[in-house]
VEXPA-171746 format. One record per atom (N, C-alpha, C): residue in three letters; x, y, z. Coordinates in pm, whole numbers, plus 50000, padded with zeros to 5 digits. Layout:
BEGIN
ALAXYZ;...
//
This chain:
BEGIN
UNK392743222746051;UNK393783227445960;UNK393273226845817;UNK393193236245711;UNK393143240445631;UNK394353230345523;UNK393303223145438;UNK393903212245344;UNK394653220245227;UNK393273228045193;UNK393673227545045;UNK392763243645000;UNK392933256844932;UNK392403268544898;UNK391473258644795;UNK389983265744821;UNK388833263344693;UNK389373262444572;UNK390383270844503;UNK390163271944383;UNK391053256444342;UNK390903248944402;UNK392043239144362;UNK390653224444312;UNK391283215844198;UNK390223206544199;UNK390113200244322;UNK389293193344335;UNK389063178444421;UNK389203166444381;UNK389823160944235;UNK390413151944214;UNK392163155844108;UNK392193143444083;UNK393703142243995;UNK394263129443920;UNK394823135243836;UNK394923115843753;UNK396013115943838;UNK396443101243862;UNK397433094643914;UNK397893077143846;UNK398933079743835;UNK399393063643770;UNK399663055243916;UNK399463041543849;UNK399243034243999;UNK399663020343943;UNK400553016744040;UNK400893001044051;UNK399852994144097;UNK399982983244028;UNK398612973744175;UNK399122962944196;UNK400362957944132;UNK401452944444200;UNK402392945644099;UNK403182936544134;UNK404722938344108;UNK404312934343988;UNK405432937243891;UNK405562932343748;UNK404452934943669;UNK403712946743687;UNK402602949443619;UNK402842961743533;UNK401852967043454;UNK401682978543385;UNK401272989443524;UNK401873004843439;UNK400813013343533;UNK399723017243487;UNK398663015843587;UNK397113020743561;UNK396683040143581;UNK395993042343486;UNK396073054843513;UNK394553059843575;UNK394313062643647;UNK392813068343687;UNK392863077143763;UNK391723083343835;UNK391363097143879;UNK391003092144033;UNK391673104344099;UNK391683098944222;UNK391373112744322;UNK390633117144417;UNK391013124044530;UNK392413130744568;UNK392483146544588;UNK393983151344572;UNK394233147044733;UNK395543145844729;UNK395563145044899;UNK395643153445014;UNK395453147645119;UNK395193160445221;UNK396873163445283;UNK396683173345398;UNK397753176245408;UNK397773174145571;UNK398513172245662;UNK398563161045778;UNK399333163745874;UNK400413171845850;UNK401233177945944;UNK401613191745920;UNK402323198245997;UNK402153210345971;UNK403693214945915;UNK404273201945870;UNK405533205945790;UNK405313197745615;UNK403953199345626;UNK403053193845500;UNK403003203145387;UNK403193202545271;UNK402923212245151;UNK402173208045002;UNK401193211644975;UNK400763204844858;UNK401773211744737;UNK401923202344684;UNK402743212644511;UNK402113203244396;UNK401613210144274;UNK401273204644178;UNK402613203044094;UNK402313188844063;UNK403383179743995;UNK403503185343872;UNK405163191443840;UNK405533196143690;UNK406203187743625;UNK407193180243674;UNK407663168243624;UNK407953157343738;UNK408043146743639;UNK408533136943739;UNK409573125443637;UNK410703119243707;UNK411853114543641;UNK411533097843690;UNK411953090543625;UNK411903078243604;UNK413453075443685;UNK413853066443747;UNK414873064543835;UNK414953045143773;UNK416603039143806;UNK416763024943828;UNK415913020143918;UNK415613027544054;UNK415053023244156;UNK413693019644111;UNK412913029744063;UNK411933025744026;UNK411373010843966;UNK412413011543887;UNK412392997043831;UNK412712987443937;UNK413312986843948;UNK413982975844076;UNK412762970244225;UNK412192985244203;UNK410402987844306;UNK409732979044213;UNK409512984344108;UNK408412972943998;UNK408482961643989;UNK409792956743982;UNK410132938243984;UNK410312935044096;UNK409682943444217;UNK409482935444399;UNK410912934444476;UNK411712939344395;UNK413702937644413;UNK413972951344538;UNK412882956844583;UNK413382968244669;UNK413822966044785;UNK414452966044876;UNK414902963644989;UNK414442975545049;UNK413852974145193;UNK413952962245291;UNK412632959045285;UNK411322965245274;UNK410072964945277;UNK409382969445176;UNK408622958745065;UNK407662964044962;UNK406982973044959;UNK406452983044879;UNK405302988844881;UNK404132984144928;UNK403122989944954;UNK401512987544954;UNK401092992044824;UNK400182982644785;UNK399492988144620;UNK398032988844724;UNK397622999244624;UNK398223005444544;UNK399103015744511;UNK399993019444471;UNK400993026444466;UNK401553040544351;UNK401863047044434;UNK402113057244320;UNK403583060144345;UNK404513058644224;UNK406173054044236;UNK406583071444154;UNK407763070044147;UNK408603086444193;UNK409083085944315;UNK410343088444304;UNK411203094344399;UNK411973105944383;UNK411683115044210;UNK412533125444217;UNK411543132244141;UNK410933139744160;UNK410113151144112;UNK410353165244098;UNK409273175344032;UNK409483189544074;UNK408043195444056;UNK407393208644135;UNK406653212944120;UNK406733224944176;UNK405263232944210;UNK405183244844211;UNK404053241244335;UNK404443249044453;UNK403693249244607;UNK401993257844580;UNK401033249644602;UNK400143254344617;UNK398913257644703;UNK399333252044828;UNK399033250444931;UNK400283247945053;UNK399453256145164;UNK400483252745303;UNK399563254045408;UNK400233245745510;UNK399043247445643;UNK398873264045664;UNK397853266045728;UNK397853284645763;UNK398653281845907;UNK399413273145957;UNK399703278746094;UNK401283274046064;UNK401753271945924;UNK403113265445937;UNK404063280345873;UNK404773283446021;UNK405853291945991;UNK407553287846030;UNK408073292745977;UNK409623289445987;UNK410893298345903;UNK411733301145946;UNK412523311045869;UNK412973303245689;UNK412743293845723;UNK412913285345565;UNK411213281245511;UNK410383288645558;UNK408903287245519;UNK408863287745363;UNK407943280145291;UNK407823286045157;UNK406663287245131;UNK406273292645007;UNK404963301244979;UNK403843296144867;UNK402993297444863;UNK402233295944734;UNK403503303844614;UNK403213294344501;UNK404003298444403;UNK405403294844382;UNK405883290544508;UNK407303287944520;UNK407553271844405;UNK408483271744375;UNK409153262144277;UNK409913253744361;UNK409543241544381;UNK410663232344474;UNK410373219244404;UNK412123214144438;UNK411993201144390;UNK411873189144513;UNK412103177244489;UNK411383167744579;UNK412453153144542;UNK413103152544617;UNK413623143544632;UNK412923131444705;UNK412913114444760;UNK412433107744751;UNK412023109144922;UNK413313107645005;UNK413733107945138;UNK413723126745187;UNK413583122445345;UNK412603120345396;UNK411343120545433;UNK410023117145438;UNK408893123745411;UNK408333121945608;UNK408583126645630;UNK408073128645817;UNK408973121745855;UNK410503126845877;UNK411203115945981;UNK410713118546124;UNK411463109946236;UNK410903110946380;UNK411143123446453;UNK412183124946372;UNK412773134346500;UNK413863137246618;UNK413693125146648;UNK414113114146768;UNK415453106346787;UNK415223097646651;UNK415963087646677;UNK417293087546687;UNK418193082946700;UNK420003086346660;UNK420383088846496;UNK419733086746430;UNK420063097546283;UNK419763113046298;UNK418163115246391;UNK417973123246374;UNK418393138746485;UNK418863129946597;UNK419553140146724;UNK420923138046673;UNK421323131846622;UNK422733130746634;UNK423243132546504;UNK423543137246389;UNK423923140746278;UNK425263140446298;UNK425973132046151;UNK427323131546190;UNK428223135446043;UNK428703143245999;UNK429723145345940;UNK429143166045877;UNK430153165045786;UNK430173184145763;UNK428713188545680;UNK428543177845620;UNK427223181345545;UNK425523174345599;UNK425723170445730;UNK424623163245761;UNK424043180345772;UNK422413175745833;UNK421543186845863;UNK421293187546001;UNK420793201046027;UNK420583200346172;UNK419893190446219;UNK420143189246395;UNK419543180746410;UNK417753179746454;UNK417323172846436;UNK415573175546426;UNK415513166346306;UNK416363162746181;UNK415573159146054;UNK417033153646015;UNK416643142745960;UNK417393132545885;UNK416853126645786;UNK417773126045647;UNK417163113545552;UNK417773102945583;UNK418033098145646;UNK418423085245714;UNK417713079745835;UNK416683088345872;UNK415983082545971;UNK415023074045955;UNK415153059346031;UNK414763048046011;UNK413113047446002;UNK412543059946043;UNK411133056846058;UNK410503064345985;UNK410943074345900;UNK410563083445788;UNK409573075145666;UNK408913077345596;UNK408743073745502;UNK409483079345351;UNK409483074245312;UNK409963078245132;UNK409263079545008;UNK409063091644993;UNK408043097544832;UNK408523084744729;UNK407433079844685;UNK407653067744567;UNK407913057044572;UNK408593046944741;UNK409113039244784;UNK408013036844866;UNK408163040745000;UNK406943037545108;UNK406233043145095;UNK405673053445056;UNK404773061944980;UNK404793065244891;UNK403383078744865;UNK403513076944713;UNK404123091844644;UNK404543090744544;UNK405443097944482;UNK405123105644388;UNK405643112444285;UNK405573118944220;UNK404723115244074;UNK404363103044056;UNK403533105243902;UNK402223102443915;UNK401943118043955;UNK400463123043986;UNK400413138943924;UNK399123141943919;UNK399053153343948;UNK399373163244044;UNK398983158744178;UNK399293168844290;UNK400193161644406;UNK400663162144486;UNK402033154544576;UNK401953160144739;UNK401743158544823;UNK401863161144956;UNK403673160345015;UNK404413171044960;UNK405433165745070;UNK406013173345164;UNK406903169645222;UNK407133170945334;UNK408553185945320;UNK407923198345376;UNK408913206345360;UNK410143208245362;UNK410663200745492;UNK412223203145527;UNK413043191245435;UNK412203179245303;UNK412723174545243;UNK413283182745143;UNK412423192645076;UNK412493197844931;UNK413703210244943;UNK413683213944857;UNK414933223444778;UNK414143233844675;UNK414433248744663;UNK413923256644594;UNK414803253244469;UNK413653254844348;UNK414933254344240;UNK414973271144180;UNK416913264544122;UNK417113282244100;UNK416403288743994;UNK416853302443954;UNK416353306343874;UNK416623301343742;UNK415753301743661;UNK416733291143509;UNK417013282143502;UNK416253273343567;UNK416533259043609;UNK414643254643591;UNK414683249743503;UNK413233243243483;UNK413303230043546;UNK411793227843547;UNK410513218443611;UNK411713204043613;UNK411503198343469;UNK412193188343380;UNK413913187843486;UNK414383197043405;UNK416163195943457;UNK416013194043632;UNK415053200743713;UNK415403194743836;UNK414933184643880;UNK413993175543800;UNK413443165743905;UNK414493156443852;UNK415243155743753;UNK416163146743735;UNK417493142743821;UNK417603154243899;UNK418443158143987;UNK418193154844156;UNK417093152644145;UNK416643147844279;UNK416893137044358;UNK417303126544252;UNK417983111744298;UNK419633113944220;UNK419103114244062;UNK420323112444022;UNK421383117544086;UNK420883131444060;UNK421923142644067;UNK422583138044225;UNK421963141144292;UNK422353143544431;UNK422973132144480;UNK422563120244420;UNK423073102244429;UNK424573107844390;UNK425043113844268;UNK426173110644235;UNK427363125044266;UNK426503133044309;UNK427163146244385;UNK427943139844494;UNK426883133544584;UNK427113129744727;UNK428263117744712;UNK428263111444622;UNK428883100544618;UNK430603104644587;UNK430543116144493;UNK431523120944428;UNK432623128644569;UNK431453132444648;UNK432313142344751;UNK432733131844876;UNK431913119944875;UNK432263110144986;UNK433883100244939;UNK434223107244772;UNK435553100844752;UNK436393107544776;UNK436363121644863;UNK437283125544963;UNK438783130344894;UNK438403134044738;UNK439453141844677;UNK439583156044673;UNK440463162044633;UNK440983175044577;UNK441373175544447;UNK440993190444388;UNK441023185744242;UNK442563185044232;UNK443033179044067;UNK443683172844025;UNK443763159044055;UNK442953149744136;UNK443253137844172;UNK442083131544057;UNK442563119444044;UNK442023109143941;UNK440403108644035;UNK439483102443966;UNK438053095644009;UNK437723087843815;UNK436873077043892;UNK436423070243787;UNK435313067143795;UNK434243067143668;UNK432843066043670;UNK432533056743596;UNK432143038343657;UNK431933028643626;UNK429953035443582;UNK429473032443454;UNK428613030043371;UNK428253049043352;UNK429443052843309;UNK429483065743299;UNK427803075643196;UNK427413059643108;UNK427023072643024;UNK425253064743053;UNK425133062643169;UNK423633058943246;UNK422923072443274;UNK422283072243403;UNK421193083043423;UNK422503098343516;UNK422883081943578;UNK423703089043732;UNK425173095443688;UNK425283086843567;UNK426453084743542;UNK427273095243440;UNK426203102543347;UNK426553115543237;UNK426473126843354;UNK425583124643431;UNK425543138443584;UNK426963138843635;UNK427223125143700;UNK428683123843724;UNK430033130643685;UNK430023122143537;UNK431323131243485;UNK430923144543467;UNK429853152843449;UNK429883164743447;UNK430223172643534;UNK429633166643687;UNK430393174743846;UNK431203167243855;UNK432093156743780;UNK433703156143874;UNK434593162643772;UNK434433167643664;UNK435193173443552;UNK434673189143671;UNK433913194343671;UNK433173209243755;UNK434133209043873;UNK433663200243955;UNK434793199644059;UNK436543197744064;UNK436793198743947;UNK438303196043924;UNK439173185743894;UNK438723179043944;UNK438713160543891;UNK439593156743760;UNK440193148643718;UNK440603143143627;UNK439593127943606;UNK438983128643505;UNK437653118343509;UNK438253111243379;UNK437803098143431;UNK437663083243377;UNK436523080043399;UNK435693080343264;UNK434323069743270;UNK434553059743177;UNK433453048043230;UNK433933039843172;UNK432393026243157;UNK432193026742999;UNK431073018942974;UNK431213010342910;UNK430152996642844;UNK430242988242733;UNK429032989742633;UNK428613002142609;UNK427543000342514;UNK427453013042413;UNK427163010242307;UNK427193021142221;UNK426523033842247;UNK425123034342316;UNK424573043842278;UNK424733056242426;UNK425153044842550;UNK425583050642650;UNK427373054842648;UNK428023052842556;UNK429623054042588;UNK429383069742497;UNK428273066742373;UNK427953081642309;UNK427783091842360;UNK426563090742433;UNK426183100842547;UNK427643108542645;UNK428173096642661;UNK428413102542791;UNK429913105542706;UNK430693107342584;UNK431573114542468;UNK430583127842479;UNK429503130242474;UNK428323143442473;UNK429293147442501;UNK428803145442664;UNK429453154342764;UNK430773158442842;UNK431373145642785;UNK432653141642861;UNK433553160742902;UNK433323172142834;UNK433943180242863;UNK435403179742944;UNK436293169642857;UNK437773167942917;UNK437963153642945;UNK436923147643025;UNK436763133343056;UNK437313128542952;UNK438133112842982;UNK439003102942915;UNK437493095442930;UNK436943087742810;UNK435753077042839;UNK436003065342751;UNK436213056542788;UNK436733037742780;UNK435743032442797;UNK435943025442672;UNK434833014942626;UNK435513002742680;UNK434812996242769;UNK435392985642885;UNK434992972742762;UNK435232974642691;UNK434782961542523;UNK436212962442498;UNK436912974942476;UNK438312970942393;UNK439412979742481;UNK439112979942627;UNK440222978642685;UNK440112974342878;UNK441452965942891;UNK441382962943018;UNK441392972843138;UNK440892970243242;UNK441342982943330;UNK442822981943372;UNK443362977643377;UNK445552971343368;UNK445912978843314;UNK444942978343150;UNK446202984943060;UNK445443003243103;UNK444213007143097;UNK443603021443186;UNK444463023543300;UNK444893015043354;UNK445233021543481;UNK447043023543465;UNK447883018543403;UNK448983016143345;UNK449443032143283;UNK448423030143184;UNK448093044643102;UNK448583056143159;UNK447023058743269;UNK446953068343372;UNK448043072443441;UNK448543059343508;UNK450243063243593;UNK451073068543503;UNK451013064643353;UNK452503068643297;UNK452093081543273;UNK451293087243244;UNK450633100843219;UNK451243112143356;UNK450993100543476;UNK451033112143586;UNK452803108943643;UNK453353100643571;UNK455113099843560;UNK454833090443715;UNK454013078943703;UNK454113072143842;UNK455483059943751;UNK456063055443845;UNK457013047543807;UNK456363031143874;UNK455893033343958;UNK455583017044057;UNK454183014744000;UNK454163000243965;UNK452372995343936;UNK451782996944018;UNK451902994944161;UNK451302996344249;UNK450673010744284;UNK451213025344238;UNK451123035644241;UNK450323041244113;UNK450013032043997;UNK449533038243864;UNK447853030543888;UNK447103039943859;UNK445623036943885;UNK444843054243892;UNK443783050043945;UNK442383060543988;UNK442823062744116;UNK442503072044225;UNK442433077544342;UNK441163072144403;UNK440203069044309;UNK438943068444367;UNK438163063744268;UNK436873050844283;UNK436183050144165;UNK434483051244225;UNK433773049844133;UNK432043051244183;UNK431813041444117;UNK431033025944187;UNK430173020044096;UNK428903023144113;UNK428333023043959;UNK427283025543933;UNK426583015143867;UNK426703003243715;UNK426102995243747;UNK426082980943842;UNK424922972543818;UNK425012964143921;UNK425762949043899;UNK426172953043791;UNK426942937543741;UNK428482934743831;UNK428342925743839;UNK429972918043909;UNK431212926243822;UNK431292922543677;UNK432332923743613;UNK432352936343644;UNK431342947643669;UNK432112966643636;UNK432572965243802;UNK432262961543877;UNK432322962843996;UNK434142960044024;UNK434772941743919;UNK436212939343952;UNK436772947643818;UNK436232956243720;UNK436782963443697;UNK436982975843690;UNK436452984143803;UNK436762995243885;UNK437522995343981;UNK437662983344031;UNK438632980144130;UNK439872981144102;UNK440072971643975;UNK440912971843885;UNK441692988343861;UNK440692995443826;UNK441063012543781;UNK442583015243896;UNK441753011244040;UNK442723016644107;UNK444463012544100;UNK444583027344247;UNK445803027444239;UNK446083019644381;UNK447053015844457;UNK447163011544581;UNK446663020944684;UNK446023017944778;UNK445493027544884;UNK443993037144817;UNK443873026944698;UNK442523038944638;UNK441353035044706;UNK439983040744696;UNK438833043144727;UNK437793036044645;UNK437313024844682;UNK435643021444562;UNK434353027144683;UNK433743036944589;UNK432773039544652;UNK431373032744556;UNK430633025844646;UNK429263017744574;UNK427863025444591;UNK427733021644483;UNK426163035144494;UNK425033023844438;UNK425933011244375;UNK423933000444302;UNK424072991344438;UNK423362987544443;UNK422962976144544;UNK422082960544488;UNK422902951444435;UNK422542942344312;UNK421832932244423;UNK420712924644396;UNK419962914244415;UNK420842906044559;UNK422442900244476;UNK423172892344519;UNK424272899444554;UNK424592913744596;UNK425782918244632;UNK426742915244549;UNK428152918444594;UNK429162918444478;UNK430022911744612;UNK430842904544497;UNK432332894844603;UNK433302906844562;UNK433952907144700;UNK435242914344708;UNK436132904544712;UNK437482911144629;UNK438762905544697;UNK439692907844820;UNK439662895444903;UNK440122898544998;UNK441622904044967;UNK442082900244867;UNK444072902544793;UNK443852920244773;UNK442532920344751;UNK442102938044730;UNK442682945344842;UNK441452940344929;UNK441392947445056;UNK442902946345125;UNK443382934845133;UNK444802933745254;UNK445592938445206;UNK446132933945082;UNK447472933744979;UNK447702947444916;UNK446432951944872;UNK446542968444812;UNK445912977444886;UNK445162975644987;UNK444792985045109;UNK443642994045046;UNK442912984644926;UNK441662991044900;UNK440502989944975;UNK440243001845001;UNK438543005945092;UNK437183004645012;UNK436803005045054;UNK435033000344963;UNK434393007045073;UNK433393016645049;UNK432093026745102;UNK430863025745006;UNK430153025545088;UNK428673028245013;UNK428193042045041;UNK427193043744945;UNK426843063444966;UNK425163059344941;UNK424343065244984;UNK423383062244959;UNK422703075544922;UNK422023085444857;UNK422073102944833;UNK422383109044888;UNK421893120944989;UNK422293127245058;UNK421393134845127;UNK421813147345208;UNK421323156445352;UNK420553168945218;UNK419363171545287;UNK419093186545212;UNK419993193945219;UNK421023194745281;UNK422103207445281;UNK422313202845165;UNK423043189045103;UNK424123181945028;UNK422683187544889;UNK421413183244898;UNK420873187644852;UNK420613199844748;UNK420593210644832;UNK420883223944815;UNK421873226244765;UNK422833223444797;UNK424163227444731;UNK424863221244634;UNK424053209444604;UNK423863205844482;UNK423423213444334;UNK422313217744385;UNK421563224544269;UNK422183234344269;UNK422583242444344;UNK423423255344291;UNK424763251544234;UNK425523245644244;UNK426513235944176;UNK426323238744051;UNK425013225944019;UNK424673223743896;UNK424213233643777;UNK423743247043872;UNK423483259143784;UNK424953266243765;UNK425703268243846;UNK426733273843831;UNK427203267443718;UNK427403259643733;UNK428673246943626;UNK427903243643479;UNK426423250343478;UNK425673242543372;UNK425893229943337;UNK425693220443481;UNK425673203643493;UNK423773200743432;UNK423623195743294;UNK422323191343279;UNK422053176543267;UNK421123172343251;UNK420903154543193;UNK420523158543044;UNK420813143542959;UNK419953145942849;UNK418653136842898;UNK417373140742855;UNK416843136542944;UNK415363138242714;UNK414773127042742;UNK413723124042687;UNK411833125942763;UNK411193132842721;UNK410013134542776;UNK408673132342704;UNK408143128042803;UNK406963119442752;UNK405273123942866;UNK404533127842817;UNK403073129842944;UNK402863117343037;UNK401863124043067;UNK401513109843212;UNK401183101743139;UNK400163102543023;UNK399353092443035;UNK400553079842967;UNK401633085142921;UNK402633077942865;UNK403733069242918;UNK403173068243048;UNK404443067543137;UNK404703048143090;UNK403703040243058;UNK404033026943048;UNK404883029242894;UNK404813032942822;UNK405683036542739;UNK407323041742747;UNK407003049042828;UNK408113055842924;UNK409183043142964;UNK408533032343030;UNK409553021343108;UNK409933015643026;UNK408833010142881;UNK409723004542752;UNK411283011242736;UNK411143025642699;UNK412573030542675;UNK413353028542738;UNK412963029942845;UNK414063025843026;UNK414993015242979;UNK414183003742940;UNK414812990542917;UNK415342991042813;UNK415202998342745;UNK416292997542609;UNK417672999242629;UNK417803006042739;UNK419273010242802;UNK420253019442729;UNK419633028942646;UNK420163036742574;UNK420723053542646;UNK420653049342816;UNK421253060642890;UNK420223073842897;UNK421053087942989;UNK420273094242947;UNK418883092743060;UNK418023101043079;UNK416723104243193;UNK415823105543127;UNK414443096743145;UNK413683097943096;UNK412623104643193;UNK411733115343163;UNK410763123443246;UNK409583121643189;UNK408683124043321;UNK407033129443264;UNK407183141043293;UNK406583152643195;UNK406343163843169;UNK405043164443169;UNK404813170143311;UNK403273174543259;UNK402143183143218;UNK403093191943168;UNK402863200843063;UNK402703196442894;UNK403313183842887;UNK402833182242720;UNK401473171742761;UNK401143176942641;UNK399633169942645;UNK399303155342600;UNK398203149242669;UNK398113134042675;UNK398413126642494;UNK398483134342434;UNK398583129642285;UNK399713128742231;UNK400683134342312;UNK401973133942250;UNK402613124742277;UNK403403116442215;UNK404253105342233;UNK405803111942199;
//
């Protein structure tokens, strides 16, 4: 099988972990080969910096570490430049084609009960699951996107649309689709309340943009200046509460009298999303709700979060976790996001910049930070 067309180099810079809590190293490496015949090489146009990532860097990943050395990305985008010569399929894609790359799945089995058995309206056929237990994951169990060139796996990726650049989709690859999927697993119709705990983060400005798109009456809700800013950007209608100078009691109080609820028990959110990993946003999203509402969890903190049991019995609140989603959920994401002109604000920086890159991360000033690798190694 046919790796790779001549005109392509034989090496590529690649940034590389070599243990936890370290800098990334940048050096030149061998492009990779290609291994199955649902294999595609695409040269790397951008690649997005994710929480996860971080959380991979400080050894905090669940369930199984990386191998270093390591190349981290889980949401990328590029341009196909290679394909096996014997891989056909009515969803085949081509030299030249533009696809983005989400993290999951990179060779699932096939096999297993995720992958014969698909269960709800947006899973994928069956043959392929991102939930299948034996898959690997671009940037997680393998390696990912901040390289030059990327091996992945076809039936993971997504064409991006027209007018939709490199940058805007790889941001979308975790974020986006993290908080699409999450948004539709709260099982509303528009006009119903939803609330977006750390609204003006990576996941979280994507958020209110598709639940305001989708019809939604949106509540986000942050404690920091430069993220409650951001996410005022965009709010397009969104109510956004600075969780510093108000309770979720008196938010949720608010809300009911707005919608002429008369019972406390009835004045709240329909549905909330946590997004960061702290205890306090977690009892005050809960808080948002109304009786019989929805917390759907999307961080997954070190130490988990305590529920109230007075939650669960007394007000008949549910708690779900979402973890991204199906290439369908995928797909129909990105067309979403073009329709609705859902973007990130998003900061960009070259490869060779990327340890620079994680400084900003930690500043926590919201907002997606990308490698572009199109600007050149000199630019900061």
């Amino acid at each position: 099988m046919a790796t790779r067309p001549p005109s392509l180099p034989t090496q590529m810079k690649a940034q590389f972990l070599d243990a936890f809590n370290t800098s990334y190293a940048l050096r030149s490496v061998l492009l990779p080969t290609l291994t199955s015949a649902h294999d595609i090489l695409i040269k790397v146009d951008a690649a997005s910096y994710c929480h996860t990532d971080a959380v991979l860097g400080a050894g905090k990943m669940p369930p199984n570490p990386p191998s270093f050395p390591h190349v981290g990305c889980h949401e990328f985008a590029g341009t196909v430049v290679s394909i096996p010569p014997n891989f056909s399929s009515p969803s085949s894609f081509k030299v030249g084609d533009r696809v983005g790359v989400p993290g999951r799945a990179f060779h699932p089995c096939g096999a297993c009960f995720e992958c014969s058995s698909p269960e709800g309206p947006d899973a994928d056929p069956p043959g392929y699951s991102v939930y299948c237990p034996h898959s690997k994951n671009n940037g997680i169990s393998t390696d990912g996107g901040f390289r030059e060139y990327a091996v992945v796996d076809s039936r993971q990726v997504a064409p991006i649309p027209e007018g939709m650049s490199a940058v805007d989709t790889a941001v979308l690859m975790c974020a986006g689709v993290t908080i699409y999927a999450a948004l539709k697993r709260c099982g509303l119709i528009p006009g119903q309340r939803v609330g977006i705990m750390g609204c003006g983060g990576g996941l979280g400005h994507l958020g209110v943009q598709f639940a305001v798109a989708m019809g939604f009456k949106v509540t986000g809700v942050d404690n920091a200046d430069a993220p409650l800013k951001l996410a005022r950007s965009v709010a397009r209608g969104a109510t956004i509460v600075d969780a510093r100078e108000q309770e979720a009691s008196e938010v949720a109080v608010q809300v009911g009298q707005e919608d002429g609820k008369k019972d406390r028990g009835d004045m709240g959110l329909d549905a909330v999303i946590i997004l960061p990993e702290s205890q306090r946003a977690f009892d005050y999203g809960v808080g948002l709700l109304r009786n019989h509402g929805k917390c759907i969890v999307v961080s997954f903190p070190e130490q988990g979060f305590h529920l109230s049991s007075r939650d669960l019995v007394f007000r008949d609140i549910s708690v779900m976790g979402s973890l991204v989603g199906s290439n369908k959920t995928l797909r129909e994401m990105l067309e979403f996001a073009t329709k609705h002109n859902v973007r990130a604000s998003v900061r960009t920086l070259p490869l060779s910049k990327l340890n620079e890159l994680v400084v900003e991360y930690h500043k926590g000033e919201g907002g997606k930070l990308v490698i572009d690798m199109a600007l050149p190694d000199e630019q900061s």
